[in-house]
LUMGULO-462595 format. One record per residue (C-alpha): residue in one letter; x, y, z. Coordinates in steps of 0.5 Angstrom, whole numbers. Layout:
N
[site A, [X, Y, Z]]
...
// end
This chain:
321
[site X, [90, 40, 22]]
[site X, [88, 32, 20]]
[site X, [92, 28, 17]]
[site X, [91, 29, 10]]
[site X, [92, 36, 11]]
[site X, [98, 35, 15]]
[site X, [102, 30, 10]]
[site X, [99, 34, 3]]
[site X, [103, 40, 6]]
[site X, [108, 42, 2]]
[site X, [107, 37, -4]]
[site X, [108, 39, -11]]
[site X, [105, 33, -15]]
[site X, [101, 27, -11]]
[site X, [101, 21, -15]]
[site X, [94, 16, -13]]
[site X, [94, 9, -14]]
[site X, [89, 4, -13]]
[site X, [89, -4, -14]]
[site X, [90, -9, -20]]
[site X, [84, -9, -23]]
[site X, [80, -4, -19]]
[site X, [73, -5, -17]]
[site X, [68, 1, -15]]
[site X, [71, 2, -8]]
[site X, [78, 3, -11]]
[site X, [75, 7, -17]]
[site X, [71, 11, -12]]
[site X, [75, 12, -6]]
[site X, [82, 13, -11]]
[site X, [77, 19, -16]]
[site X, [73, 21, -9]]
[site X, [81, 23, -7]]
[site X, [83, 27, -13]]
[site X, [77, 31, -14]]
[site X, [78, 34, -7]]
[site X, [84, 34, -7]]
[site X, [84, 38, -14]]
[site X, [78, 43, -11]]
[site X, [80, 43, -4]]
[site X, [88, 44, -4]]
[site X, [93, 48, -9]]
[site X, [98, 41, -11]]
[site X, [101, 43, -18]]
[site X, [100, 37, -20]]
[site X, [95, 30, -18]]
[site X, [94, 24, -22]]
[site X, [90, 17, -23]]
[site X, [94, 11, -24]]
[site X, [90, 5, -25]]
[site X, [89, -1, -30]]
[site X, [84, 0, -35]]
[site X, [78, 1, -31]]
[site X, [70, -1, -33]]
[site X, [67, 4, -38]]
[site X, [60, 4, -33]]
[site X, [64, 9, -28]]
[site X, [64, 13, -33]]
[site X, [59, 18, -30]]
[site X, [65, 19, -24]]
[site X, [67, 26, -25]]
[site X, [75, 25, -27]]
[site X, [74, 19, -30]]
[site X, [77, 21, -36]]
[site X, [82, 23, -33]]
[site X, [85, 17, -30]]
[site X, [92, 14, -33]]
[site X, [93, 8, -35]]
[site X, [101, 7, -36]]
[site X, [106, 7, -32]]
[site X, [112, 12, -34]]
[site X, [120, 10, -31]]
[site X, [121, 18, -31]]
[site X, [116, 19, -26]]
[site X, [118, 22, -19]]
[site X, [112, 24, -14]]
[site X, [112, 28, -8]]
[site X, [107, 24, -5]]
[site X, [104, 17, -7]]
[site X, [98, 17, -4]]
[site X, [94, 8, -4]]
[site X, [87, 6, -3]]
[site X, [85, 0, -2]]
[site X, [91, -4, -4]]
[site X, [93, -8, 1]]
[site X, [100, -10, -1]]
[site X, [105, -7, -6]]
[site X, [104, -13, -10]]
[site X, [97, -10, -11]]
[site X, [99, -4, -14]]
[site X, [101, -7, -21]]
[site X, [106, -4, -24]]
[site X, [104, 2, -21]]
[site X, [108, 0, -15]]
[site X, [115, 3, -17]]
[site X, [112, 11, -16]]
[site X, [110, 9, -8]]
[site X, [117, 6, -7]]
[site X, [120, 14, -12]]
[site X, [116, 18, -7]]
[site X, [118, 23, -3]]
[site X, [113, 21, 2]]
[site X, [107, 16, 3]]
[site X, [100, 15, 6]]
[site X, [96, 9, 5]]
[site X, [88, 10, 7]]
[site X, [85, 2, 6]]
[site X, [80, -2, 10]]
[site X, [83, -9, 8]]
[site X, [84, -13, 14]]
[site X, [90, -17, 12]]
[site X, [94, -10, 10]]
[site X, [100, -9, 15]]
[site X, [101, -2, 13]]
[site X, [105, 0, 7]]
[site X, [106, 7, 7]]
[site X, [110, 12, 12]]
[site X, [103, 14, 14]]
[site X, [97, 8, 14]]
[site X, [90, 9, 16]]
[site X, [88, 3, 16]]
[site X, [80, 2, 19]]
[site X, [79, -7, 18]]
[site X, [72, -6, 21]]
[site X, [70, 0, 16]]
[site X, [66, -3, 11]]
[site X, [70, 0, 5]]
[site X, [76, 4, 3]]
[site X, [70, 10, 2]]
[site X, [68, 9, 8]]
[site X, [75, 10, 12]]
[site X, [76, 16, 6]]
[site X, [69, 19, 8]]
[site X, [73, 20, 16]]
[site X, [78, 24, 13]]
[site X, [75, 29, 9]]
[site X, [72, 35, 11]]
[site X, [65, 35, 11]]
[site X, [63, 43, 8]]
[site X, [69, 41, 3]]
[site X, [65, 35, 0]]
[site X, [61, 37, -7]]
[site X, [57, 33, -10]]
[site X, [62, 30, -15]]
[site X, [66, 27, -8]]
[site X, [60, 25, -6]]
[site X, [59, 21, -12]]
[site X, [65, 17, -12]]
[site X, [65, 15, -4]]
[site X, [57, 13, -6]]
[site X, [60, 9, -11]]
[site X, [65, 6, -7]]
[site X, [61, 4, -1]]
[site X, [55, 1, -6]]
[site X, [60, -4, -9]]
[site X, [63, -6, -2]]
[site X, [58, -7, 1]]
[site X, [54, -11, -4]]
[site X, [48, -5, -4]]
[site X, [48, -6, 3]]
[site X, [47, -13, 4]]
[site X, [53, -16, 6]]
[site X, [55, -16, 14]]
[site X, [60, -12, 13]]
[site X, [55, -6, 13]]
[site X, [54, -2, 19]]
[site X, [49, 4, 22]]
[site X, [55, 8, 22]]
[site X, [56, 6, 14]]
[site X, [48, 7, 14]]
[site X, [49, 14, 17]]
[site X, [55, 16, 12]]
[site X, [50, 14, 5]]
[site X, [45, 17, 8]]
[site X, [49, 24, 9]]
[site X, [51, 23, 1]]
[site X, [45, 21, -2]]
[site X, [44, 29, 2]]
[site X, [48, 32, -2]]
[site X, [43, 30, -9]]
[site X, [45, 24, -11]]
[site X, [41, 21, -16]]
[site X, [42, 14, -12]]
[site X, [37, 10, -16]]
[site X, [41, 11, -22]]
[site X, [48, 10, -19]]
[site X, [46, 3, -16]]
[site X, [43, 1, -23]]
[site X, [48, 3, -28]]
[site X, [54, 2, -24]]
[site X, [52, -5, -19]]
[site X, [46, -9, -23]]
[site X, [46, -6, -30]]
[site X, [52, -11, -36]]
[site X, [54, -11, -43]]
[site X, [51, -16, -46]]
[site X, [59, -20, -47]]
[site X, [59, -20, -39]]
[site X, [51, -23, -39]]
[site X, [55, -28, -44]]
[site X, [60, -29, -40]]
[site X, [57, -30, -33]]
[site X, [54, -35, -37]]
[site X, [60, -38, -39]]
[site X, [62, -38, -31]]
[site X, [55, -40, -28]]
[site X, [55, -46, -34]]
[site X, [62, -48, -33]]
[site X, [61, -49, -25]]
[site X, [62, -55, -20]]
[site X, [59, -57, -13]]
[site X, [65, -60, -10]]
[site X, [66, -62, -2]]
[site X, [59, -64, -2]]
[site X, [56, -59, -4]]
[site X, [59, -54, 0]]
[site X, [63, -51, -5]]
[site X, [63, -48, -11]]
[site X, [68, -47, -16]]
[site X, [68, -44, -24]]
[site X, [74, -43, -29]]
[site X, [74, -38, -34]]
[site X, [80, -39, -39]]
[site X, [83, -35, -43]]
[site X, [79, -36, -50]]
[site X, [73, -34, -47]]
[site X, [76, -28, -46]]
[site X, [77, -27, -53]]
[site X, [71, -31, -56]]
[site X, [66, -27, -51]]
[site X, [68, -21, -57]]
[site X, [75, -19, -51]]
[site X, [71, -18, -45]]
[site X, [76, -15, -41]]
[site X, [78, -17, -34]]
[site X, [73, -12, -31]]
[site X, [68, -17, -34]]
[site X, [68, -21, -29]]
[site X, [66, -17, -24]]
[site X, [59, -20, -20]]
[site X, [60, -26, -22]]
[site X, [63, -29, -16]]
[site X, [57, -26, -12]]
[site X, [53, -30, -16]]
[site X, [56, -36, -15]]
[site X, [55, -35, -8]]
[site X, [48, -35, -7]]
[site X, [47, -42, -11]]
[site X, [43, -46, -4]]
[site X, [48, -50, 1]]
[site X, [55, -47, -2]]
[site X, [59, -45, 4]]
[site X, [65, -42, -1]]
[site X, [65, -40, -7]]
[site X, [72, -39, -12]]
[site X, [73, -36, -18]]
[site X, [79, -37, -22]]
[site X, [80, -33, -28]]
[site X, [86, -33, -33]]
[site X, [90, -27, -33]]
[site X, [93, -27, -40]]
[site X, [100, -30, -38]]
[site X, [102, -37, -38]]
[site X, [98, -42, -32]]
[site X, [96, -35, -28]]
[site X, [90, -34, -25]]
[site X, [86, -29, -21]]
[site X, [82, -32, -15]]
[site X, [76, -29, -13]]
[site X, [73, -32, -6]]
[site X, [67, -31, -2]]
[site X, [64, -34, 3]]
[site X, [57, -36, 7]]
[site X, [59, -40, 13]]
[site X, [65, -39, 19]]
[site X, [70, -40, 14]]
[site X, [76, -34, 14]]
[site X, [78, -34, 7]]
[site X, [82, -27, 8]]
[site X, [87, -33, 12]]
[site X, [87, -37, 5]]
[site X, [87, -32, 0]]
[site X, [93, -31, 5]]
[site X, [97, -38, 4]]
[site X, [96, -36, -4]]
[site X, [100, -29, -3]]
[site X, [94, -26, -3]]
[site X, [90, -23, 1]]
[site X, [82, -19, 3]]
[site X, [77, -19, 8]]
[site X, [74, -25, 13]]
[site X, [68, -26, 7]]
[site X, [72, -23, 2]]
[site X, [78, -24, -1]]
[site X, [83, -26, -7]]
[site X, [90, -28, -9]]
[site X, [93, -28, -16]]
[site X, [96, -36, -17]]
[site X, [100, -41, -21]]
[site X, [99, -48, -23]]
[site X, [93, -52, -26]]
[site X, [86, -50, -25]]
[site X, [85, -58, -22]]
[site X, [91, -58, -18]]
[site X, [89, -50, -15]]
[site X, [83, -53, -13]]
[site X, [85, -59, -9]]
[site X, [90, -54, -5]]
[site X, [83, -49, -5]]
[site X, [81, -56, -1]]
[site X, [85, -57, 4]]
[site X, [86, -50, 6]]
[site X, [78, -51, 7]]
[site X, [78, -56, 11]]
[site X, [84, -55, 15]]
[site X, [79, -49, 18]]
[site X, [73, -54, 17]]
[site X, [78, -58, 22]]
[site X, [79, -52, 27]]
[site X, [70, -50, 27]]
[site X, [69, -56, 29]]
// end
């Protein structure tokens, strides 16, 4: 008996949490769950909690399905958490992990120490669907599973081009693509293809940059009122953005700040080209992440969060040598 199995046992409503502000491997791995879970095991109820999620995963199967507000009243027999890292991640979801009855948190973020009675945690796998992929019977995963967990793996893995991509992440996309995906479509509409708003955004972002520490880092801000003026993008909008910051020739680090809404409240996105370990900063600012990939939500002035960003990086920069 697997673990899944073993601690769905006896479980009468299960609760799925992902992160705030989910991005394709939370949306896949936490739908890839609820659909085994609702074609596979005989739970009385299984439900989907996250933030407003981005339209272009529409086409996964229980899409429409996911709940986007948290109710006090609300008690589970089982709170299941992918991707998440810590509890602040989980947003104002987190009360239903720390109300239920049991636990298992399934991720592959290097910085999580385990938030659940049960962690399955695989700091080496390259995303959450990968790690989800491991735990799930073979002959029970139908075509709507395989979707998510395709979805999943393409959005962490930057369609197979960052370094966290395995031969063992290969094997299992190319077991998926078996079970007739349609994965041309998948990667065009989910990972390439964007709205016109976000195309205006991301312009807003790649406009507004800066090359700071000699060229070796990029840094872009988006304020709040470009949000509103790009016809009210959600935060889901700035998706890609980072990556492409990123690829700008010569750029080591590469951050993006964004404002959350609430007053001097930014969310840090960072990527990183070079040896520099960003999950250690992410880290210092109360967040967390990969080695190449990591974020933190922060407080303070866009200049004065930049020159802390700086001194994290040389302190490391010191250290390499």
């Amino acid at each position: 008996m697997g673990i899944l199995t073993e601690t769905l046992a006896g479980k009468g409503t299960v609760a799925i949490l992902g992160h705030v502000n989910p991005d394709g491997d939370c949306i896949g791995s936490c739908l890839g769950m609820y659909n085994y879970l609702k074609e596979n095991f005989d739970c009385r109820e299984i439900t989907v909690f996250l933030e407003q999620p981005s339209d272009k995963f529409g086409y996964l199967k229980g899409f429409g399905e996911i709940r986007t507000e948290y109710d006090p009243q609300r008690r589970f027999d089982l709170c299941l958490t992918l991707d998440a890292s810590d509890v602040s991640r989980l947003g104002a979801f987190a009360p239903y992990l720390e109300t239920a009855a049991d636990s298992l948190c399934i991720d592959h973020h290097i910085t999580n120490r385990g938030l659940a009675r049960v962690n399955v945690i695989e700091s080496e796998a390259s995303s959450t669907c990968e790690v989800l992929f491991g735990l799930l019977e073979r002959e029970k995963i139908s075509h709507a599973v395989a979707e998510c967990l395709y979805t999943g793996i393409i959005h962490d893995t930057g369609v197979f081009k960052y370094s966290n991509t395995s031969k063992r992440t290969m094997e299992i996309a190319g077991w998926l693509i078996n079970q007739g995906l349609d994965f041309p479509t998948i990667i065009d509409k989910s990972f390439y293809e964007r709205s016109y708003r976000q195309t205006r955004l991301l312009g807003q972002a790649l406009v507004d940059s800066r090359l700071l520490m000699d060229g070796r880092l990029i840094c872009s801000v988006l304020e709040h009122d470009s949000f509103v003026r790009y016809d009210n993008c959600p935060a889901s909008a700035t998706d890609g953005i980072i990556d492409q910051l990123r690829i700008v020739r010569g750029v080591e680090v590469a951050a993006l700040l964004y404002a959350t809404g609430k007053p001097s409240e930014y969310k840090m996105s960072l990527r990183t080209n070079s040896e520099v370990d960003v999950s250690r900063i992410a880290q210092s600012f109360g967040g967390g992440g990969h080695v190449k990939a990591a974020g933190c939500t922060v407080t303070g002035e866009p200049e004065e969060i930049i020159g802390r960003l700086c001194e994290r990086i040389r302190e490391q920069w010191d250290k390499i040598g």
